[in-house]
VOZAZA-490566 format. One record per residue (C-alpha): residue number from 1; x, y, z. Coordinates in nm, 3 decimals. Example, Ala and Ser with C-alpha at 12.3 -4.5 7.8 and 13.67 -1.06 7.14 Angstrom:
2
i = 1, x = 1.230, y = -0.450, z = 0.780
i = 2, x = 1.367, y = -0.106, z = 0.714
//
This chain:
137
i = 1, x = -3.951, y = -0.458, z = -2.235
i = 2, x = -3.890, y = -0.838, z = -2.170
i = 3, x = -3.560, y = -0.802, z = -2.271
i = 4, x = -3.471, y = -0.544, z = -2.044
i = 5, x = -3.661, y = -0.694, z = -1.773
i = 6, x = -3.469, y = -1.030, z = -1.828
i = 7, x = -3.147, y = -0.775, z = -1.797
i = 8, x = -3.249, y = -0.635, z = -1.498
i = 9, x = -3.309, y = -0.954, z = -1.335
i = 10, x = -2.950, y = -1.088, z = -1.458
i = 11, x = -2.770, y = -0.823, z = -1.289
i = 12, x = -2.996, y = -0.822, z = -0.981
i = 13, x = -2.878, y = -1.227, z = -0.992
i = 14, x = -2.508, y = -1.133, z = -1.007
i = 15, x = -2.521, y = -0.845, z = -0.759
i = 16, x = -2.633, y = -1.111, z = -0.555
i = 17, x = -2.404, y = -1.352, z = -0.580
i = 18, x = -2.135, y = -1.114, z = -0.548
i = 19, x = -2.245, y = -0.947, z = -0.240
i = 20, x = -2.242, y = -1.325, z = -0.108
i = 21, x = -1.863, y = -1.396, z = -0.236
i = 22, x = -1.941, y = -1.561, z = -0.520
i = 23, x = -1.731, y = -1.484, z = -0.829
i = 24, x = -1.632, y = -1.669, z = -1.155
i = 25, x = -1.382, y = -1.843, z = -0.975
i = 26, x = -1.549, y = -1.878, z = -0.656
i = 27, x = -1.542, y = -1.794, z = -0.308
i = 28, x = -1.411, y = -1.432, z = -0.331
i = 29, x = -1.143, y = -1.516, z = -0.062
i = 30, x = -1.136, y = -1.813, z = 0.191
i = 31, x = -1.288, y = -1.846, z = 0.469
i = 32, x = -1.243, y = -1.901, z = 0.815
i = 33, x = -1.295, y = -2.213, z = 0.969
i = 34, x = -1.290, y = -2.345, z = 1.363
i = 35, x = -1.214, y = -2.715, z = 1.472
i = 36, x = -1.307, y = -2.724, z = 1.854
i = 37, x = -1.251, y = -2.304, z = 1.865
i = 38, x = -0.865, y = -2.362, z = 1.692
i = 39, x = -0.896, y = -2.090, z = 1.362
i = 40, x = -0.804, y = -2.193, z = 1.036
i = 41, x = -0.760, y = -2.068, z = 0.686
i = 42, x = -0.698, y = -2.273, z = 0.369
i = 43, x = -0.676, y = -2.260, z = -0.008
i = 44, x = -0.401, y = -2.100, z = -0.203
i = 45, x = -0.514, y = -2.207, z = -0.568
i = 46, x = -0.461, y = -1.979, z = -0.806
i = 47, x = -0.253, y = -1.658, z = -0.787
i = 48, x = -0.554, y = -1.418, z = -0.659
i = 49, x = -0.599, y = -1.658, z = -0.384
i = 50, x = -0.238, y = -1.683, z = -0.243
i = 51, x = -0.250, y = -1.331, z = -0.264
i = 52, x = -0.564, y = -1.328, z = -0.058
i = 53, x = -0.382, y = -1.573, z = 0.172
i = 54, x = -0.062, y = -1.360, z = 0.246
i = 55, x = -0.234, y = -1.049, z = 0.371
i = 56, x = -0.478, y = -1.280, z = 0.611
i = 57, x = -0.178, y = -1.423, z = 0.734
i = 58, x = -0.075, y = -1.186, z = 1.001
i = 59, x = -0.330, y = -1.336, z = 1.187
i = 60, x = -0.185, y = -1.712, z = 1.201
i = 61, x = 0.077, y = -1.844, z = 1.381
i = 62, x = 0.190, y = -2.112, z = 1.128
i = 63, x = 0.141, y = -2.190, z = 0.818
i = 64, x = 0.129, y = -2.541, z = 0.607
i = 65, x = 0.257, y = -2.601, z = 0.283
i = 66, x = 0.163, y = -2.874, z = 0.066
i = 67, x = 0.357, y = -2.946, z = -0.273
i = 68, x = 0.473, y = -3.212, z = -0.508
i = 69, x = 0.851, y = -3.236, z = -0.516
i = 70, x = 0.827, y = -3.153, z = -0.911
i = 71, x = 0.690, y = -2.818, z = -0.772
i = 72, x = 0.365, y = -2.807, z = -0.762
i = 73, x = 0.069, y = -2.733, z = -0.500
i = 74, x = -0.116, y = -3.017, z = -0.355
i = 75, x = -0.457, y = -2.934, z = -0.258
i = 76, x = -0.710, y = -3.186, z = -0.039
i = 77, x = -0.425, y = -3.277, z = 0.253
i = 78, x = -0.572, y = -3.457, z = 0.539
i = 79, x = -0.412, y = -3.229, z = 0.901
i = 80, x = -0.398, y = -3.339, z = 1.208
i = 81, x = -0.245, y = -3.179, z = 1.484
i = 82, x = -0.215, y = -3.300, z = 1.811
i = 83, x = -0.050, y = -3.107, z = 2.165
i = 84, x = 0.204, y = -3.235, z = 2.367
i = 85, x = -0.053, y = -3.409, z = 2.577
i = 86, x = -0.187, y = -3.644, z = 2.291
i = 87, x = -0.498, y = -3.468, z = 2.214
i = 88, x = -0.647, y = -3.315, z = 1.882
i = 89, x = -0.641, y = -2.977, z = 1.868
i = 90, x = -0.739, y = -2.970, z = 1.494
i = 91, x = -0.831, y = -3.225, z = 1.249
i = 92, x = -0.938, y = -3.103, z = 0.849
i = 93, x = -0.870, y = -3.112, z = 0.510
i = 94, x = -0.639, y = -2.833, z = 0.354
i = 95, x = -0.874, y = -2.688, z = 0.059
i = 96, x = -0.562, y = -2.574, z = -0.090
i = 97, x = -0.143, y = -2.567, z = -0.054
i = 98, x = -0.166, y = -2.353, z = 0.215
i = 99, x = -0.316, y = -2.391, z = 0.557
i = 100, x = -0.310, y = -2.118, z = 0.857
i = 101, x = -0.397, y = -2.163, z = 1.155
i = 102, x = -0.350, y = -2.011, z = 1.527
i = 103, x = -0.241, y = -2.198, z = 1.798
i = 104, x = -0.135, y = -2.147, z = 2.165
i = 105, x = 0.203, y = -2.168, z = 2.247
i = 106, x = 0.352, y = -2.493, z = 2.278
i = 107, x = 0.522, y = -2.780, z = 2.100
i = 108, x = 0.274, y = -3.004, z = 1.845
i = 109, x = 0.331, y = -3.308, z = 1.613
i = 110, x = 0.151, y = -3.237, z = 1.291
i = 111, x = 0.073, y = -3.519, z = 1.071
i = 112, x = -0.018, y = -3.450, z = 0.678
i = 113, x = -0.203, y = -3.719, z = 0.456
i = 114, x = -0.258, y = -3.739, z = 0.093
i = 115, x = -0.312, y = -4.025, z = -0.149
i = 116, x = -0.206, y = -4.251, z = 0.160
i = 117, x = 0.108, y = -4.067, z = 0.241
i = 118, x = 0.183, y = -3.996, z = 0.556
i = 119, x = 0.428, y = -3.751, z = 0.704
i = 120, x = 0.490, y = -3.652, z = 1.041
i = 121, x = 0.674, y = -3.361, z = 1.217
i = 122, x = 0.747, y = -3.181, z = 1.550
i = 123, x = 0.708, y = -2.856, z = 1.562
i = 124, x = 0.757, y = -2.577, z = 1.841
i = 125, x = 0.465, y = -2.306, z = 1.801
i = 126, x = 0.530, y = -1.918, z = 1.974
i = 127, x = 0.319, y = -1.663, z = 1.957
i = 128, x = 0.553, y = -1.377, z = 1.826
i = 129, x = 0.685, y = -1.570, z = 1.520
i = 130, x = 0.506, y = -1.751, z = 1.270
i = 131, x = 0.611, y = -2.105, z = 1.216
i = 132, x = 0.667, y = -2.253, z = 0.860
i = 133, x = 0.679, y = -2.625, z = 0.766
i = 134, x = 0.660, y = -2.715, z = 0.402
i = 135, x = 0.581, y = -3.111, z = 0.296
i = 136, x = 0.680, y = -3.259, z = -0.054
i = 137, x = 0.565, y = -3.570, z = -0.165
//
């Protein structure tokens, strides 16, 4: 009877967790974030996460890429992205190589940071099209 009992409170543990997005690997997908009401989405490590990633990202405007130039992903990038008119419109660390995020239309300079590396580009952000930029260190 212990046994089972110890059983039943196992799988009433891991029903649980699951139903709050926990898994072996953790979060079951990523979540959503805000930085002064500006949406964004990051992670992209491991396979089952990009995967995640791509069919969230109908909802984003443009998307970050973060990799090594031997090829691969570099997770825990420092973005900032300001407007045309010098202010912040979003300011966090990338969880992953990918970052989403949905901004109004406009042109922004986005500024990436990792292991004291800086880089810097313009970018021009619609609202039909998603922009891409990809940084390699």
């Amino acid at each position: 009877m212990r046994s089972h009992n110890m059983t039943v409170l196992g799988l009433a543990l891991l029903l649980g967790l699951r139903a709050a997005g926990v898994t072996a690997q953790g979060l079951d997908s990523p979540q959503v974030q805000t930085y002064q009401g500006i949406p964004y989405l990051s992670g992209g490590i491991g396979e089952e996460e990009r995967e995640t990633l791509r069919h969230m990202a109908h909802d984003y405007n443009v998307q970050l890429i973060f990799a090594a130039k031997e090829g691969h992903y570099v997770a825990e990038v420092h973005v900032t992205i300001v407007d045309e008119r010098g202010r912040t419109v979003l300011d966090a660390v990338s969880e992953g190589p990918w970052l989403y995020t949905q901004l109004p239309a406009g042109t922004y300079t986005i500024m990436v940071q990792v292991s004291g590396q800086t880089q810097r580009r313009v970018a021009q952000v619609g609202q039909q099209k998603q922009t891409q930029l990809q940084f390699y260190w």
